[in-house]
N, C-alpha and C positions, 0 to 999 in steps of 0.2 A: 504494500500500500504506500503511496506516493505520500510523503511528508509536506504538510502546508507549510508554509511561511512565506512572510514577504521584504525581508529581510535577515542576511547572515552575517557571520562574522567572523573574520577569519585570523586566528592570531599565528603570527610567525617568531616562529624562538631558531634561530640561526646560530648555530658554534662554527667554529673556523673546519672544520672537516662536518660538521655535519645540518641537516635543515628538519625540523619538526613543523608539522604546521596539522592545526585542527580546527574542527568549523563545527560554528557552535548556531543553536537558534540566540536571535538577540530579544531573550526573555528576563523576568529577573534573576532567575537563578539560569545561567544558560544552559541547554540541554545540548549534549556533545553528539553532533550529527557522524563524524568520521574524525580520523586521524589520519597520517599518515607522515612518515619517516625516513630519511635517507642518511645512512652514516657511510664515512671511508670516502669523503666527497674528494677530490684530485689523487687517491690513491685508485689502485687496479682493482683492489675490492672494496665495490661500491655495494651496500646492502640495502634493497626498498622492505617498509613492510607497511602494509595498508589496512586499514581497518574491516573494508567491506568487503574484501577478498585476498588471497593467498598470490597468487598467480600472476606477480607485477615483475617483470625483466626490467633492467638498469641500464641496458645498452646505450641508451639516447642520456645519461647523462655525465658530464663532462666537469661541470662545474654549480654553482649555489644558483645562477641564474635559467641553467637549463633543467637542473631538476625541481626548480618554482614553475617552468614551461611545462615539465611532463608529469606534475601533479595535477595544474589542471586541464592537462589532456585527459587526465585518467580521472576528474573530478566528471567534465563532461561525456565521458563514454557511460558513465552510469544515469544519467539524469534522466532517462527514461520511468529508472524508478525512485530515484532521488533528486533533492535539490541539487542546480549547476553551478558552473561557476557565474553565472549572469546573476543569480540571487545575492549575491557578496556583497550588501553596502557599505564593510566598515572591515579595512584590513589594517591592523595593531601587529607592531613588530616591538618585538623587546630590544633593547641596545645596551651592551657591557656598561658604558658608562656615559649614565649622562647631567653629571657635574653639577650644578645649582639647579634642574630638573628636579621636582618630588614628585610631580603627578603626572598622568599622561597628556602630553601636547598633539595636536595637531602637525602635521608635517606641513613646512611651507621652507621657502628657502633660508628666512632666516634661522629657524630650525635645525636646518640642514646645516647649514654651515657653522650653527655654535656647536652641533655633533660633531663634525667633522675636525671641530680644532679639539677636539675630546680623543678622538682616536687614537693617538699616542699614550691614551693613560686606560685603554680599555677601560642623594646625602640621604641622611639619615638624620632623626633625632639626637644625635649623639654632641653632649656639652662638648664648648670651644676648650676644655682643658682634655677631653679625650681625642677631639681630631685636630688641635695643633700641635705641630712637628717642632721641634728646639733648633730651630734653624732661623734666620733674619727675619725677622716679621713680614719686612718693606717685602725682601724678594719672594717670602711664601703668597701675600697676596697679591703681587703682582701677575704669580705665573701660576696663581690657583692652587699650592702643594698643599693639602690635606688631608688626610686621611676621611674616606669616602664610604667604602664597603662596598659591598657585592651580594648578589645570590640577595637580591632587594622582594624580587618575584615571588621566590619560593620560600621565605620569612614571612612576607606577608601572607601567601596562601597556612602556612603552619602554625600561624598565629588564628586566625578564624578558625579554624581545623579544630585544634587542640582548645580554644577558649569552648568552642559548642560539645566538646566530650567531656570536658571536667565542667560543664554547664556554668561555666564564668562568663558575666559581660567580659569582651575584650580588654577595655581598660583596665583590667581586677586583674590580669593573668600576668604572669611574671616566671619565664621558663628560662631556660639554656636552649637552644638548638642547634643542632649539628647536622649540618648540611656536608655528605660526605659522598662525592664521587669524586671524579676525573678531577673536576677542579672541588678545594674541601675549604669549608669555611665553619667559623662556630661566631655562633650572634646569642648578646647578651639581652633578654628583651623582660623591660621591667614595668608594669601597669599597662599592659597593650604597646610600647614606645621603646624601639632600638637604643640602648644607649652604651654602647658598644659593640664591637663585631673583630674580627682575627684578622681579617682582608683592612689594606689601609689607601693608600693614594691609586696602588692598581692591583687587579689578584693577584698581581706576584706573591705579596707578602702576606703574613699570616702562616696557616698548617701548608705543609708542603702538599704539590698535588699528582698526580699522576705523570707529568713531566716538568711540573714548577720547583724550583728550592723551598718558595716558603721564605721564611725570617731566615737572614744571615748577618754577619758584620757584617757593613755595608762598604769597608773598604776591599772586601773580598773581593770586587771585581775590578777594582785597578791591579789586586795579584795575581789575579785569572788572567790578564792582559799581560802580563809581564815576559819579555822575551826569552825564550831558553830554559836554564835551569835558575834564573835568578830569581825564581819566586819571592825572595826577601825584600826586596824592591820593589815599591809602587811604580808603574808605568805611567809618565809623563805626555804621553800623545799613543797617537796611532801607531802599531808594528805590526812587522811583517808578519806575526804570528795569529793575532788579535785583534779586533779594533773594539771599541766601549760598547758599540750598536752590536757588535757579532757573539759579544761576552753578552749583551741582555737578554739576546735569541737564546742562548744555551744554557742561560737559567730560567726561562720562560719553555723550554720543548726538550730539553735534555740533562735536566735535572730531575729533582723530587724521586718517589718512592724507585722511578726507573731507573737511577744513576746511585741509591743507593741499596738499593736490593737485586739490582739486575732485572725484576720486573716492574710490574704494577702492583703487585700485594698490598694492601695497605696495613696489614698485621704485623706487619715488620716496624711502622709508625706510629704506634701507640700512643708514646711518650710524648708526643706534640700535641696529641688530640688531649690526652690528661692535664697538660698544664692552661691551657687554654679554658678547660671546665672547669677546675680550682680556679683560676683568676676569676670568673666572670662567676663563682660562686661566691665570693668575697665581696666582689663589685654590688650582687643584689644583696648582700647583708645575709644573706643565709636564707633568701627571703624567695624559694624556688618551688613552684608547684609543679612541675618538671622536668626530667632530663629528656630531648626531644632525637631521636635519629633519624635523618630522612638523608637524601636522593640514594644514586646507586649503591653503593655500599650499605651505606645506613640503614638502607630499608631492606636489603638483602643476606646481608652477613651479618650471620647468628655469631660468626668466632669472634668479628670485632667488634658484635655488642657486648656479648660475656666479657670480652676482655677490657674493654671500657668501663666497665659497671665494676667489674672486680677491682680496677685502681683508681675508681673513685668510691670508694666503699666508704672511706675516712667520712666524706664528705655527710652521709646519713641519707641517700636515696636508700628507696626500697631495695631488698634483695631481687633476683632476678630468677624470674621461675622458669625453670628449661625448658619445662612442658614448652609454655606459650613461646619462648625464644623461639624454639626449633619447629616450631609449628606453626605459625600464624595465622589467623582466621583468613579465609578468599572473602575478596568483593568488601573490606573494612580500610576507610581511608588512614580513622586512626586506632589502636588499637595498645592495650596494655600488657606490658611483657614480665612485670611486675609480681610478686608472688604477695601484695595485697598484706604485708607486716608491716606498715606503718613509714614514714619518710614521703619525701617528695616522689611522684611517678617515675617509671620509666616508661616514656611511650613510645610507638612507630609513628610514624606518620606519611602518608605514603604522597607528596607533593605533584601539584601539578603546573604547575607556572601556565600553560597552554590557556587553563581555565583560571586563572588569576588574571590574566591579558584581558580574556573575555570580562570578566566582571567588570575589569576598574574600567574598561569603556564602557561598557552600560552605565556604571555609575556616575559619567559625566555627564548632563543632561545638554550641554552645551554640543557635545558630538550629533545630537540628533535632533537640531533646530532643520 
């Protein structure tokens, strides 16, 4: 049966190798029509999976722009019994970073172009004594250096999520959450309002990530640059070996858990995830109604929840019940892993950024004049 609407919506969450895109009714709660997903974008294995069939080849695409072209080739091959791509009045893209941005804007050129001077650095509620840097005032606000945060999308979706399971108004809730895939972050969120996060001026820093360092001395990469065997020496310019742009690329794609475990494990990085939960359990004053785990890892690995939970044991969250670790209920956004003796939760939460996009444009009544 053919699905009525007369208007959709379509959010685009784009990663540098990969394009997610879903299309939702623009209802109040949006109702999620399809999905559909492309990862390994400029490598050899390119993988599609589509929500309303199995049976999608990759061949035709090349790059981020031709596989937005053969989604919605493959949107309108089905609109015989679903809605096409002609029903689309409202397409919402997430962007890593967009600087003095809090809500969603409109795209128009000027837009575009305070994004585009943003690029180089791929806010938040968080006080001016947590995202100013101890650097020259004059030049931090001249060229913007502050400390920002990330993973803005899927905090916010985990925040609604978890405030409607523990049946708290939003502004009442006050959790940890750990946003933990490919790229990993941990946000401090206290009465509904970020006021700190692990990520600072760009995802580099913070918990390391599947190919990022994470937190380093920061003089580390003038000795990364350094020519030869003189590594004692900070490098003064450009060499034949290094230059500062080609040391940023290789803490940004050839670093983190790859360069020090040899893969992606993330078990192996425990110890960055725990100090990050003790500080920002401090920061709430002890004052936590959960410890939250979400994206790929998080939501998937039972060994680096147990292992997370056992070294913050100090701290007085609840014990961890294997049962529900190892087992987690299907088709539950949020859900407790918690063996229910007493302390702050342990939840999952299984984020969706896709439908967070959708929401906060409904939520702008200015989008739909």
């Amino acid at each position: 049966m053919a699905t009525s609407v007369s208007s959709l919506i379509l959010a685009v969450n784009a990663g540098s190798s990969s394009l997610k895109l879903a299309l939702f009714t623009a209802s109040p709660e949006p109702d999620l029509l399809c999905n559909w997903s492309a990862s390994g974008i400029g490598s050899s294995d390119i993988r599609v999976k589509y929500s309303r069939h199995n049976n999608v080849k990759s061949d035709q695409i090349n790059d981020h722009v031709s596989a937005f072209e053969f989604f919605l080739k493959t949107l309108d091959e089905d609109k015989e019994n679903e809605p096409g791509s002609e029903n689309i009045s409202h397409i919402c893209h997430r962007v890593v970073h967009g600087g003095s941005y809090t809500d969603p804007v409109e795209i128009d050129k000027t837009t575009l172009d305070r994004l585009a001077a943003l690029s180089d650095l791929a806010p938040l509620s968080i006080p001016p004594y947590v995202y100013t840097y101890a650097i020259d005032p004059s030049v931090a606000r001249q060229k913007n250096l502050r400390k920002y945060g990330f993973h803005g999308l899927s905090y916010a979706f985990i925040l609604k999520s978890v405030a409607a399971f523990l049946h708290k108004p939003e502004l009442q809730t006050s959790i940890i959450a750990l946003h933990l895939g490919a790229g990993a972050s941990a946000c401090a969120i206290r009465d509904g309002l970020s006021i700190d996060t692990s990520m600072g001026l760009t995802p580099l820093s913070g918990l390391p990530g599947a190919t990022r360092s994470g937190d380093i001395d920061p003089s580390l990469i003038f000795h990364y640059t350094a020519q030869g065997d003189n590594v004692g020496r900070m490098s003064y310019g450009k060499t034949r070996s290094m230059h500062i742009t080609e040391a940023e690329r290789v803490l940004n794609t050839e670093a983190g858990w790859k360069s020090l475990t040899g893969t992606t494990d993330f078990r192996e990085i425990i110890e960055f995830v725990i100090i990050s939960v003790g500080a920002f359990f401090v920061q709430l004053q002890g004052r936590v109604h959960a410890l939250v785990f979400s994206g790929g890892l998080g939501e998937n690995s039972s060994a680096l929840r147990q292992a997370i939970v056992e070294r913050s044991g100090c701290l007085g969250f609840d014990l961890l019940s294997n049962e529900r670790n190892n087992n987690p209920p299907e088709g539950e956004t949020v859900f407790d892993i918690g063996a229910a003796r007493g302390g702050p939760k342990i939840l999952v939460c299984k984020t969706n950024e896709e439908l967070e996009i959708a929401r906060q444009c409904i939520a702008k009544p200015e989008f739909w004049k």
